[in-house]
N, C-alpha and C positions, 0 to 999 in steps of 0.2 A: 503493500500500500504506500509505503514512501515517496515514490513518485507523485501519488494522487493525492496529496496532504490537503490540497483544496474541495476535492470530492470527498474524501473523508469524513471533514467535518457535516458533512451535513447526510453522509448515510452510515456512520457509529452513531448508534443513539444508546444511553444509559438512563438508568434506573436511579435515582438515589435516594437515601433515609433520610430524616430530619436532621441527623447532623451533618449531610454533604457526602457519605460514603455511596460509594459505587454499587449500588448489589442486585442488578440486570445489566446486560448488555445484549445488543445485535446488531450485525454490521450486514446491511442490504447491497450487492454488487454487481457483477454482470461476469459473464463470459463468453465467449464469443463461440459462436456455434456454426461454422460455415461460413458463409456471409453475411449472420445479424449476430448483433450483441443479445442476447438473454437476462436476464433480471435473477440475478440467485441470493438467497441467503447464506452468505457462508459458514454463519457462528450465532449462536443465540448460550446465555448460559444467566441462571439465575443463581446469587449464593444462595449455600445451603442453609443458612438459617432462615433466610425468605422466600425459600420455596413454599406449593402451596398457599400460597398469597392471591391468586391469579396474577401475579405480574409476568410469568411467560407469555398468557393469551393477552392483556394489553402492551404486552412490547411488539411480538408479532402483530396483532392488529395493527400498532404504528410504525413497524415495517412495511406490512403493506401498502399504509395510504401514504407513504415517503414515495415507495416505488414507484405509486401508481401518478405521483405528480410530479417525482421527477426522471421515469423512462416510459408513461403513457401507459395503459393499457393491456398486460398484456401476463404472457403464462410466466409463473414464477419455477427455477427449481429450486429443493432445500438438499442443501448435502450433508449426507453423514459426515 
C-alpha cells in the first residue's frame, strides 16, 4: 500500500473506543482482473475483547458504501 498513501486514507477505515484505541479495522481495494480493476476487501479484523459487539457487520456495511462511492457499483471479492 505504500505507494497509494493517498488512497489509503480514505479506504482503511477503523473502529475506535472512547479512549481513541483502535479495535476494528478494514481496508476496501481492488485488483485487477484482466482488463478491469475489481473492488476486494482485503482484511477486516475486530479485537478480541470487542468482538460480538456487531462492529464487524457495521464496518463491512461501511466498507461497502466506501466502495460503492468510491469504485461505482459493482461485484465485491473478500479474500481469505
Amino acid at each position: 500500500y505504500i505507494q497509494y498513501l493517498d488512497k489509503l486514507e480514505r479506504r482503511c477505515i477503523f473502529v475506535e473506543n472512547e479512549v481513541g484505541m483502535k479495535v476494528a479495522t478494514i481496508t476496501n481495494w481492488w485488483n485487477y482482473t484482466k482488463m478491469r480493476r475489481d473492488p476486494w476487501i482485503h482484511w477486516m479484523a475486530v479485537h478480541p475483547q470487542y468482538q460480538g459487539l456487531g462492529l464487524g457487520k457495521g464496518i463491512v456495511f461501511k466498507a461497502m458504501n466506501n466502495i460503492e462511492e468510491l469504485d461505482g457499483d459493482s461485484n465485491v471479492v473478500f479474500v481469505k
